[in-house]
N, C-alpha and C positions, 0 to 999 in steps of 0.2 A: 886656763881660766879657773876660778872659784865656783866648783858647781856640788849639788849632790848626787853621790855616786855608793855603790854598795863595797861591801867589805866583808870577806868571808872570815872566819876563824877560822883555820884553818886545824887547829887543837880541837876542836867540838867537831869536824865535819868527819862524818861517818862511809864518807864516797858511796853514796847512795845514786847520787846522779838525778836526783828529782830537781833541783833548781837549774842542772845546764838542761833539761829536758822542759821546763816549764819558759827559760828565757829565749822570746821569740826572737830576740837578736842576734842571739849565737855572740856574745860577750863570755859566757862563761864556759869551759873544757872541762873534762876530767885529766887532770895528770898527775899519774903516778897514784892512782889512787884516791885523788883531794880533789875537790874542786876550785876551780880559778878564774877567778877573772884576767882573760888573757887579750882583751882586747877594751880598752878601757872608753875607745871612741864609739863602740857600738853600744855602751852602756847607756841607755835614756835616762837612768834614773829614777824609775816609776816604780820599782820594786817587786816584778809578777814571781820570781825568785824568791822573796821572802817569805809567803805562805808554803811553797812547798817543800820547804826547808824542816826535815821530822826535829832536827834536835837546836834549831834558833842558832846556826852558825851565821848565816846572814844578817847585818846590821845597814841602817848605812851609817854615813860620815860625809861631811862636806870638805873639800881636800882640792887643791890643782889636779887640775886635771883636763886631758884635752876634751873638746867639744865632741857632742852628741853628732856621729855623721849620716845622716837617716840614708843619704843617698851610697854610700860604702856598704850599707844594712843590705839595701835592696837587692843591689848588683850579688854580696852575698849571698842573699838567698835564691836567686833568679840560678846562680852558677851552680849549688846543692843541688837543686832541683833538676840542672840538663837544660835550662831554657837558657837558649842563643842571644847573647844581649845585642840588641841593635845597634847602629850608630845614631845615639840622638835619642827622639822621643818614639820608643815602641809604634806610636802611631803614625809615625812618617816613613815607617819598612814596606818598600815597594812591595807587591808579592800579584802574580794571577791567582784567581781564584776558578779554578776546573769544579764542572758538575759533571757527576756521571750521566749516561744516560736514560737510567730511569727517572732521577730527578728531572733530567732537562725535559722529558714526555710528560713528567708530572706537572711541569711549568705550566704545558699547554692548556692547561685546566682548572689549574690553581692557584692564580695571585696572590697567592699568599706564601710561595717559595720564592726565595730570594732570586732572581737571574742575574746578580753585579758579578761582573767578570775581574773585577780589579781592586786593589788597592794603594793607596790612598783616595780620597775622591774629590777632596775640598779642592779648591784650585789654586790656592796657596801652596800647598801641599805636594800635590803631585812632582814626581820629578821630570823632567821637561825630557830626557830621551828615554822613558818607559817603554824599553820591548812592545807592551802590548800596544803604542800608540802607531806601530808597523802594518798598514795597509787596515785601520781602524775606520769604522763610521763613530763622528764623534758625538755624546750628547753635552752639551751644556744648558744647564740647568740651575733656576731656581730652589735655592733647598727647600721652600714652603708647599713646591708643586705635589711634592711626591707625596705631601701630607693631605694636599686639598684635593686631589686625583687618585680615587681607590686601585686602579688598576693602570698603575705608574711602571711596573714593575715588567709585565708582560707586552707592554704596549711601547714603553720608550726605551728601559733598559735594556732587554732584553736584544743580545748582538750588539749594541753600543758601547761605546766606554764610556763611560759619566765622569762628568766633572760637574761638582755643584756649589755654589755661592751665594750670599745674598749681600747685595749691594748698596744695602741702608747699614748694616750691621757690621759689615767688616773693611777695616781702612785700605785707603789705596784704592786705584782700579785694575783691572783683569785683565786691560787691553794688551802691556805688556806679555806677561806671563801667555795670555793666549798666543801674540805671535807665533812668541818663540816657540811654543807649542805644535801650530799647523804651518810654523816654517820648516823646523828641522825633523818633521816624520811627513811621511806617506799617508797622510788623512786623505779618504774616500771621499767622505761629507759629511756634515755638519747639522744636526739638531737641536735649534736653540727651544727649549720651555722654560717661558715664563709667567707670573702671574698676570692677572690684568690690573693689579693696582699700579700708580705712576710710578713709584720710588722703584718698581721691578727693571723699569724700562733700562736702569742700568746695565744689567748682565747681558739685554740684547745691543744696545748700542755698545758694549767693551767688544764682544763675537762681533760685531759686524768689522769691525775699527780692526779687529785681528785679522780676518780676511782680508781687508784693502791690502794691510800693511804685508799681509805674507805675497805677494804679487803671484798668489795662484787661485786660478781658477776651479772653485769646490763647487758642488751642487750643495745649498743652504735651505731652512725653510727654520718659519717661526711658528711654534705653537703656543697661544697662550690660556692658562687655567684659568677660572672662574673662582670668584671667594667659595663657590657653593660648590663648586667641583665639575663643572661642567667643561667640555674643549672649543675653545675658537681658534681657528686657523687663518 
């Protein structure tokens, strides 16, 4: 494609290394002394190389050249750096999350340490045989509760595995993905929180529809928040 792109002289450049050190993309190396653009697809274009340039070897030029690949950039820099790239989107990497147990004593006192034992949490998201869902008590949850319930944290999370949704906002229903969910692990039981406005009422009728359908018998219970923040059971 016909894009703008930089062009070093190569005759002027001094192998100083100030523009492959100033280019965040890692487009340009020092070899043999000279600087080079040695990757022509991590080049944006944007020219942050041009200012640190002491003797104006950097020009650009519009020229063929292939496309700008932001996402080749990233993986780049993610692998320099030692970080493990996932498969997919960073925030669908399953993982437990362990608290030591000073933190866990500090929970008992301070709502305002995190207790989530897991990751991911949406319920989209989650992957349906996660280790941690092996002899789990589960909560499902409105994502608005956690917000309109100050002490969400100590009270619901805490020991549960979360899974949270809301049911005006995002397509499809839950009913599925829950089965398969409290079909294929060892779920204890089941905590559904929701809000008291009508449109919430999804997320407890999908969990309930998930229990029929997994043809097991769970201990269940519904708790619902208050716009004001208050608990009705």
């Amino acid at each position: 494609m016909l894009r703008k792109i930089i062009k070093i002289d190569e005759n002027k450049c001094n192998g100083c290394g100030a523009c492959a050190a100033a280019c965040h993309e890692g487009a340009i190396e020092m070899v043999n002394g000279k600087a080079k653009l040695t990757r022509e697809d991590y080049c944006d274009g944007l020219g942050d190389c041009l200012p640190a340039c002491p003797v104006d070897a950097i020009t650009f030029e519009e020229r063929e050249a292939p496309a700008y690949d932001e996402e080749a950039v990233r993986k780049a820099k993610m692998q320099k750096h030692g970080i493990k790239l996932p498969c997919g989107c960073p925030g669908t990497q399953s993982k437990a999350i362990k608290r030591d147990a000073e933190n866990s004593e500090a929970c008992n006192t301070l709502p305002s340490v995190s207790r989530l034992s897991q990751w991911p949490v949406q319920i989209k998201l989650v992957p349906v045989t996660a280790p941690y869902f092996d002899g789990a008590n589960l909560l499902i949850a409105a994502d608005c509760t956690a917000y309109a319930y100050g002490n969400f944290h100590n009270e619901f999370i805490r020991n549960l595995i979360t899974l949270i949704g809301c049911p005006k906002l995002d397509e499809g229903d839950y009913a599925e993905k829950l089965t398969a969910i409290i079909s294929n692990n060892d779920i204890k039981s089941v905590t559904i929180v929701r809000m008291e406005v009508p449109c919430c009422g999804g997320i407890e009728n999908a969990a309930k529809r998930a229990l029929q359908a997994s043809g097991k018998f769970i201990p269940w219970r519904v708790v619902t928040v208050t716009t004001d923040g208050r608990l009705s059971e």
